[in-house]
OpenMM code with the backbone's topology and positions (N, CA, C; nanometers):
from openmm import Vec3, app, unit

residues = "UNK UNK UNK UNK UNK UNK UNK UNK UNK UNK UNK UNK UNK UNK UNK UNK UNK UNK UNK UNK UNK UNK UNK UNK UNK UNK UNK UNK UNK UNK UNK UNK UNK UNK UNK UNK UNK UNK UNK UNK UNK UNK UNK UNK UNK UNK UNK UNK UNK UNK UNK UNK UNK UNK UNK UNK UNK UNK UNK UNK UNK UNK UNK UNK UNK UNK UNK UNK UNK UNK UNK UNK UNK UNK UNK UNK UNK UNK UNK UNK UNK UNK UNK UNK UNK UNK UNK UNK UNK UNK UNK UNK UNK UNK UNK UNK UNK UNK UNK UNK UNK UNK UNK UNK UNK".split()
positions = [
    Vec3(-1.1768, 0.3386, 0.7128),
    Vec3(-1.0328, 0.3197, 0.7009),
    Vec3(-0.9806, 0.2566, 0.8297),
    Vec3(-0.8672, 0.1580, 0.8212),
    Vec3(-0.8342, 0.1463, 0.9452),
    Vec3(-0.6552, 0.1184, 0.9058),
    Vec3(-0.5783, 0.0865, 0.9845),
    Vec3(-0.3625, 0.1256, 0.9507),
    Vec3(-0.3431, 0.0753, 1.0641),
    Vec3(-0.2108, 0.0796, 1.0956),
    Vec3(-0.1030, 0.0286, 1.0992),
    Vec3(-0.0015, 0.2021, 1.1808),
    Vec3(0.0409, 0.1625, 1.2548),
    Vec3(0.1795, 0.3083, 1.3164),
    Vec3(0.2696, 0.2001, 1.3515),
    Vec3(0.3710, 0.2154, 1.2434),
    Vec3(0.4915, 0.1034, 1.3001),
    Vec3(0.5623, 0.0867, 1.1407),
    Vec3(0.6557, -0.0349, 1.1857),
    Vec3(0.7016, -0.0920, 1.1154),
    Vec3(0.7416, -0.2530, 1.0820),
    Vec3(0.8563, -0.2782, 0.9992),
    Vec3(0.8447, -0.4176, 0.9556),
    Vec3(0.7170, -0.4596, 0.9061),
    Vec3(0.6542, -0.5914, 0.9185),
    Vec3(0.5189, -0.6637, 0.8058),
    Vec3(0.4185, -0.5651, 0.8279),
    Vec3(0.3583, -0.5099, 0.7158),
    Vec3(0.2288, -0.4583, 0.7481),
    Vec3(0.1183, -0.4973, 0.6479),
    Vec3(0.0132, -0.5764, 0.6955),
    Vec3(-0.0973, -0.6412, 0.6052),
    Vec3(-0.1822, -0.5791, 0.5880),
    Vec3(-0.2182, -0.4523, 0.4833),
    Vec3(-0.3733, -0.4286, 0.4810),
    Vec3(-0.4377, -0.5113, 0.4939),
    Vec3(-0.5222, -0.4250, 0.5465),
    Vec3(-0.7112, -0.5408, 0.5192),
    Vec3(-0.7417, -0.5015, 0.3663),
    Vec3(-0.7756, -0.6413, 0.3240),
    Vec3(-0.8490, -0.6404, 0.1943),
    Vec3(-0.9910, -0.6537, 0.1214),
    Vec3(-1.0354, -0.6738, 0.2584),
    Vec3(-1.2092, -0.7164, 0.1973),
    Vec3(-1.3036, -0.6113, 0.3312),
    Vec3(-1.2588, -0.5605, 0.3773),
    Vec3(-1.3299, -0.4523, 0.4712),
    Vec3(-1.2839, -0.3167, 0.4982),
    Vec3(-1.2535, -0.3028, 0.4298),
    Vec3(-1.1935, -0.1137, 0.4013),
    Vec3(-1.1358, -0.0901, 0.2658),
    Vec3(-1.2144, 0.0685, 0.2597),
    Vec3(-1.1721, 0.0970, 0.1278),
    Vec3(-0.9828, 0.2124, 0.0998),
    Vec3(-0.9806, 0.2149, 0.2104),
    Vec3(-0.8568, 0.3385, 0.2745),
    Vec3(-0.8199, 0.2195, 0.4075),
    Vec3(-0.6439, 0.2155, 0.3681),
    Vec3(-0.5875, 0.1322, 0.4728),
    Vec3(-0.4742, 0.2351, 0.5000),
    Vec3(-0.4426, 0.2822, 0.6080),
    Vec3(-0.3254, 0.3813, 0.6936),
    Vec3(-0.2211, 0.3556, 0.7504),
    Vec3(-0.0998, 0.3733, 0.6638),
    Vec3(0.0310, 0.3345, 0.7280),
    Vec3(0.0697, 0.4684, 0.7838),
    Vec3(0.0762, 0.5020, 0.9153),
    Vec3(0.0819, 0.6392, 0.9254),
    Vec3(0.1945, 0.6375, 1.0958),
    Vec3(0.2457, 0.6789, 1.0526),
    Vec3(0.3818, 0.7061, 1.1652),
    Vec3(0.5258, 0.6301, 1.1534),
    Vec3(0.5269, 0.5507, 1.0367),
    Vec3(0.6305, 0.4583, 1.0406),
    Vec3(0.7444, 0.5163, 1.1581),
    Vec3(0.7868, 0.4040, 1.1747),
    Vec3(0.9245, 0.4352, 1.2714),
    Vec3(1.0184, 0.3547, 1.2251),
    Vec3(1.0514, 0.2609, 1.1086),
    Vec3(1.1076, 0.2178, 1.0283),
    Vec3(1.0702, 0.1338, 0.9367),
    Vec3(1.1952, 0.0760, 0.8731),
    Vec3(1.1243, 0.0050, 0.6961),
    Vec3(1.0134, -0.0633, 0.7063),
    Vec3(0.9338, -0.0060, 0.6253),
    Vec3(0.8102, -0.1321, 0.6045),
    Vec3(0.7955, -0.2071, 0.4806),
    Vec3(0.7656, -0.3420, 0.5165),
    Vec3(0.7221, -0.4800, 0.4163),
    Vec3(0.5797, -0.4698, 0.4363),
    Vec3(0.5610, -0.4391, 0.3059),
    Vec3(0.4194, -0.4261, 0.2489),
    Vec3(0.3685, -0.5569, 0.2438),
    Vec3(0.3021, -0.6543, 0.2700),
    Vec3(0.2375, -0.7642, 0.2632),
    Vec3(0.1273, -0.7945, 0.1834),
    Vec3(0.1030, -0.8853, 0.1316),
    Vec3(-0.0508, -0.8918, 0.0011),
    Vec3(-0.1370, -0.8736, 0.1150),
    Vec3(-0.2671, -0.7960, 0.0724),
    Vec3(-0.3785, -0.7706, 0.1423),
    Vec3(-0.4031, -0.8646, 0.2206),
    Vec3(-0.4901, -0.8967, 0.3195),
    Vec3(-0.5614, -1.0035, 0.3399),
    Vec3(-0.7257, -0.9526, 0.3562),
    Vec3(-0.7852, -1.1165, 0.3699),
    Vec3(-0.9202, -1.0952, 0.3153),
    Vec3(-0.9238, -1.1731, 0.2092),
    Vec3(-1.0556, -1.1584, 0.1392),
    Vec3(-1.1037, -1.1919, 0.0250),
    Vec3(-1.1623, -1.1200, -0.1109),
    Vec3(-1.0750, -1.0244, -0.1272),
    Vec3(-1.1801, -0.9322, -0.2304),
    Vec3(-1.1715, -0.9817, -0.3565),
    Vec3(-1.2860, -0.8991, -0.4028),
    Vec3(-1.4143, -0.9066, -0.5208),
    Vec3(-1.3560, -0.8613, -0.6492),
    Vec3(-1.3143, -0.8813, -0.7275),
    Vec3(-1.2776, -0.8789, -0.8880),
    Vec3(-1.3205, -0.6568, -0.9247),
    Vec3(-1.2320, -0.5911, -0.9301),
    Vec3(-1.2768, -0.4589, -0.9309),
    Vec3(-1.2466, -0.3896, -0.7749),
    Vec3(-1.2806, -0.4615, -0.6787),
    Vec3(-1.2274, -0.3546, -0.5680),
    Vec3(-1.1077, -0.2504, -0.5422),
    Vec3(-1.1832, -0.1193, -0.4664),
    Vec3(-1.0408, -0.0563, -0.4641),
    Vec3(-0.9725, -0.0415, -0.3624),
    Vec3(-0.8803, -0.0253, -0.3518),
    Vec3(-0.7746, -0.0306, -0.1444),
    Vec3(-0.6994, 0.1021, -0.2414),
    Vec3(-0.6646, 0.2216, -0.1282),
    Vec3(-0.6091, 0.2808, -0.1554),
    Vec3(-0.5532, 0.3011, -0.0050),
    Vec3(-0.3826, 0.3051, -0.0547),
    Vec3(-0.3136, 0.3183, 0.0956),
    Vec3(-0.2285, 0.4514, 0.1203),
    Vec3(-0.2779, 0.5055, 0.2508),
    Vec3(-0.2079, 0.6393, 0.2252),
    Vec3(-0.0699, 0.5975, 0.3469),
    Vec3(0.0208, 0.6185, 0.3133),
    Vec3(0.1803, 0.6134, 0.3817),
    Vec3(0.2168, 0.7196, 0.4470),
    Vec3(0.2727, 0.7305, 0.5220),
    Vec3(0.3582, 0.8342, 0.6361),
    Vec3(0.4089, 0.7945, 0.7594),
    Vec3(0.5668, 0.8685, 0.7011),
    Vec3(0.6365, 0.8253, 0.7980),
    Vec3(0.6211, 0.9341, 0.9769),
    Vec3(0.7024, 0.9011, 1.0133),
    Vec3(0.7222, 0.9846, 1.1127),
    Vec3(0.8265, 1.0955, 1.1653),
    Vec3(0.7905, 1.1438, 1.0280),
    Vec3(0.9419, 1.2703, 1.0226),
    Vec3(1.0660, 1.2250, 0.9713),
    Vec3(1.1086, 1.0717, 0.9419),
    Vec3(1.2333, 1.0403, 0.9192),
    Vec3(1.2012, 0.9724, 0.7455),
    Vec3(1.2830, 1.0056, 0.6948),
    Vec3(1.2251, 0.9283, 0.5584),
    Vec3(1.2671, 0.7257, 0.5448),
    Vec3(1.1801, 0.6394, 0.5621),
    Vec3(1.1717, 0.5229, 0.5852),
    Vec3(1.1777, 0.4431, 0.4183),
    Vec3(1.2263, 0.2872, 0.4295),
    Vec3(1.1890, 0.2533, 0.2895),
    Vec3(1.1069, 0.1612, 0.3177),
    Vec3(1.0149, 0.1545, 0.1484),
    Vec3(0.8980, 0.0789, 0.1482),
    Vec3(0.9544, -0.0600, 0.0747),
    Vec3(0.9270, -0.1574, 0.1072),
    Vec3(0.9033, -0.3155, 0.0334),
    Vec3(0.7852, -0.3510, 0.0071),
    Vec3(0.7782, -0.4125, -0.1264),
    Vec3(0.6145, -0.4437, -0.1453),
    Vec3(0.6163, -0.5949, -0.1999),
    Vec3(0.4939, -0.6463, -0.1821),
    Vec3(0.5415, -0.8005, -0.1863),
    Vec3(0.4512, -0.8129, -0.3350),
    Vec3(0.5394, -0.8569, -0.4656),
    Vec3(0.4986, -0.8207, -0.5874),
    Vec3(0.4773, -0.9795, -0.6601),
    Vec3(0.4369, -1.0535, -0.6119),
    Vec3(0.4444, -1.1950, -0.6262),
    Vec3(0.2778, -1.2415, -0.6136),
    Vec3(0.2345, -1.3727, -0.6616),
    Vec3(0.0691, -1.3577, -0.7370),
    Vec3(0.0187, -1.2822, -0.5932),
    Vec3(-0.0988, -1.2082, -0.5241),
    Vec3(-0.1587, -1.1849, -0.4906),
    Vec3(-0.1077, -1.0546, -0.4014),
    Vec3(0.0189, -0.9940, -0.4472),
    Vec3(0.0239, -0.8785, -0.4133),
    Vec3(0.0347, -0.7843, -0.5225),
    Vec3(0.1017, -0.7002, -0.4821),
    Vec3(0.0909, -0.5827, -0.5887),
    Vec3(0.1501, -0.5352, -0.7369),
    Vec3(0.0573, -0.5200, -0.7991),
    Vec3(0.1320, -0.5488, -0.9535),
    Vec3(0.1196, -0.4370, -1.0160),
    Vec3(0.2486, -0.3022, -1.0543),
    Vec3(0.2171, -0.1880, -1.1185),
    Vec3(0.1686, -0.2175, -1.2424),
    Vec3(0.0690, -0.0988, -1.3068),
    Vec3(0.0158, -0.0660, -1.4136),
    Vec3(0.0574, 0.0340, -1.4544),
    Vec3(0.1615, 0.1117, -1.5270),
    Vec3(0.1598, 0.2580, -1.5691),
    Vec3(0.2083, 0.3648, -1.4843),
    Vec3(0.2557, 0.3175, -1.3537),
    Vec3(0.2887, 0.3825, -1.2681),
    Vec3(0.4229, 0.3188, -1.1738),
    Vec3(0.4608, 0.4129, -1.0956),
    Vec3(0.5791, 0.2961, -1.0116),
    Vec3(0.5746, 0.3346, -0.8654),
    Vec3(0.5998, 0.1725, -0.7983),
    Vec3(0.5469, 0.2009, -0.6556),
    Vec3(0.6660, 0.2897, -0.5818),
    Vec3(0.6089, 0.3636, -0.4813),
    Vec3(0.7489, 0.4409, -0.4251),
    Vec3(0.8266, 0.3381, -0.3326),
    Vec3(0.9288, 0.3305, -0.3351),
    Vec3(1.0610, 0.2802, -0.2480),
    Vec3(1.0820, 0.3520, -0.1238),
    Vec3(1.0586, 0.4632, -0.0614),
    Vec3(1.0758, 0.5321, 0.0244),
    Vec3(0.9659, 0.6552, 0.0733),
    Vec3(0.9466, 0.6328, 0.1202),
    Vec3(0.8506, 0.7947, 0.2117),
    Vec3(0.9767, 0.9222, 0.1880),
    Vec3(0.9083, 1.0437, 0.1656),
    Vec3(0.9881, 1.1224, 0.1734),
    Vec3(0.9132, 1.1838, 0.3088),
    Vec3(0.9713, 1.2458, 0.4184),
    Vec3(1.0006, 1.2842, 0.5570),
    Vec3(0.8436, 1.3932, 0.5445),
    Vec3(0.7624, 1.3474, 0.6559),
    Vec3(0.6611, 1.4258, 0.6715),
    Vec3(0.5871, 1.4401, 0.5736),
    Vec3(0.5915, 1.3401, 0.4365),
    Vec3(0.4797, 1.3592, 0.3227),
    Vec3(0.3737, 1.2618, 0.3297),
    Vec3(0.2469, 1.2873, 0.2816),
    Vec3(0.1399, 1.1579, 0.2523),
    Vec3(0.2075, 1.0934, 0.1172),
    Vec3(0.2192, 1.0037, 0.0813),
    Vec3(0.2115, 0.9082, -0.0035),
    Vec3(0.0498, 0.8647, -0.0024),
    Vec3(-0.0052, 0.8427, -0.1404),
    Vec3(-0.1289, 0.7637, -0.1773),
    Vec3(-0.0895, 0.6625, -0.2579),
    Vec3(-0.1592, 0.5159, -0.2518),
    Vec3(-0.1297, 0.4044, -0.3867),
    Vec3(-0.2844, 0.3524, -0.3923),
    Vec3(-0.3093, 0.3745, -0.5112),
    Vec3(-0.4307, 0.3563, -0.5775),
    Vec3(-0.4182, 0.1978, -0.6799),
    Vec3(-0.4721, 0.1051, -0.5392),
    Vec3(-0.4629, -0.0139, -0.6022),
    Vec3(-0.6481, -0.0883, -0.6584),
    Vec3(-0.6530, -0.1846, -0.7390),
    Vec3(-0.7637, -0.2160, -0.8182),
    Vec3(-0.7808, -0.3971, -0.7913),
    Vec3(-0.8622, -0.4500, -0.7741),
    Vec3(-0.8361, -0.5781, -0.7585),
    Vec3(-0.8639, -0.6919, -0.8618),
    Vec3(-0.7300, -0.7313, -0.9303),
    Vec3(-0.7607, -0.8378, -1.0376),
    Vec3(-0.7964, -0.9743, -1.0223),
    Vec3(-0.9060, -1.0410, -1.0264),
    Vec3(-0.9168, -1.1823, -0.9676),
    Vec3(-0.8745, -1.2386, -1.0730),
    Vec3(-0.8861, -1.2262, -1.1619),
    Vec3(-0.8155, -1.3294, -1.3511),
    Vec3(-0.6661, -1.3785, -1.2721),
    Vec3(-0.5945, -1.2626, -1.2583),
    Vec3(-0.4753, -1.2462, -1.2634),
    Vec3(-0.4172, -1.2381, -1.0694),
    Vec3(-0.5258, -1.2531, -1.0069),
    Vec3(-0.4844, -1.2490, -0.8106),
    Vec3(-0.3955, -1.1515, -0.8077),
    Vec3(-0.4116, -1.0312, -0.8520),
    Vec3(-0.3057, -0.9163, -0.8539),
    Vec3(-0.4001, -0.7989, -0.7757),
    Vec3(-0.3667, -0.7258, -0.6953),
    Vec3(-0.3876, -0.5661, -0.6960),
    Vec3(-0.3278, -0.4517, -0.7536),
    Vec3(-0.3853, -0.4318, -0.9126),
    Vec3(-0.3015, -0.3796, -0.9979),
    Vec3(-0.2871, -0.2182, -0.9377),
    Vec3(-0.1998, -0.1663, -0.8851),
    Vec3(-0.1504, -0.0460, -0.8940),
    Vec3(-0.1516, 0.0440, -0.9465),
    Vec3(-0.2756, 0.1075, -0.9950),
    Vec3(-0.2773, 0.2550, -1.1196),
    Vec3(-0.2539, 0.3471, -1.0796),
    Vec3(-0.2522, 0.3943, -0.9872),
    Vec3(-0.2360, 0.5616, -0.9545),
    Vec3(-0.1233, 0.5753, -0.7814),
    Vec3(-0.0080, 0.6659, -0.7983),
    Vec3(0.0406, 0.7077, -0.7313),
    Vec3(0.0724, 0.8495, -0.7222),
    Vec3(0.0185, 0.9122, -0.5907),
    Vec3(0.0716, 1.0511, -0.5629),
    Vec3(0.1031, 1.1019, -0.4655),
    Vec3(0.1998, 1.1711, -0.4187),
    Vec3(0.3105, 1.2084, -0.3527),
    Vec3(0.2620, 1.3656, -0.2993),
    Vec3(0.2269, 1.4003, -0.1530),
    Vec3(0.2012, 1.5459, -0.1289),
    Vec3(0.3725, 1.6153, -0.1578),
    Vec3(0.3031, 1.7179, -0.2092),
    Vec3(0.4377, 1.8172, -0.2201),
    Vec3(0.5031, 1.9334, -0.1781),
] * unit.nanometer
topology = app.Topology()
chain = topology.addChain("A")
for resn in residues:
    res = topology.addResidue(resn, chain)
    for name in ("N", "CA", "C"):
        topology.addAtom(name, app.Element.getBySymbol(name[0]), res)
């Protein structure tokens, strides 16, 4: 795994980690399409946390970023929680389809 403590643009890595860490935000973050090159099936799963303050999320949903499936991406960190997003990588479609989101409680 490797992240990100901050805010504004944040680019996962997309072709060399399977767990990317947004962890301390100190304000809004713009989610950015991965970078890298991944493989048709790969998975990135990103775990979020802010830094005690509840922050909002932007995600860049346009071809080669993130595209929900069945689920909806969160807009905001809630204060001191993990957020997980369980993304899948579509090469047909240059999407990282989004199936699974969960929220510690």
């Amino acid at each position: 795994s490797n992240g990100a403590t901050t805010s504004g643009t944040i680019t996962p890595t997309g072709d060399s980690s399977d767990q990317y860490e947004i962890l301390g935000l100190t304000g809004t973050a713009n989610i950015a399409t991965p970078s890298g090159t991944p493989t048709s099936g790969q998975k990135l799963t990103l775990r979020i946390k802010d830094n005690g303050t509840t922050r909002t999320l932007n995600w860049t949903t346009t071809s080669g970023g993130y595209r929900v499936i069945g689920t909806t991406l969160p807009l905001a960190t809630t204060a001191s929680k993990n957020i997980y997003v369980g993304c899948v990588y579509n090469s047909t479609d240059i999407f990282w389809d989004v199936v699974a989101v969960a929220e510690e409680v």
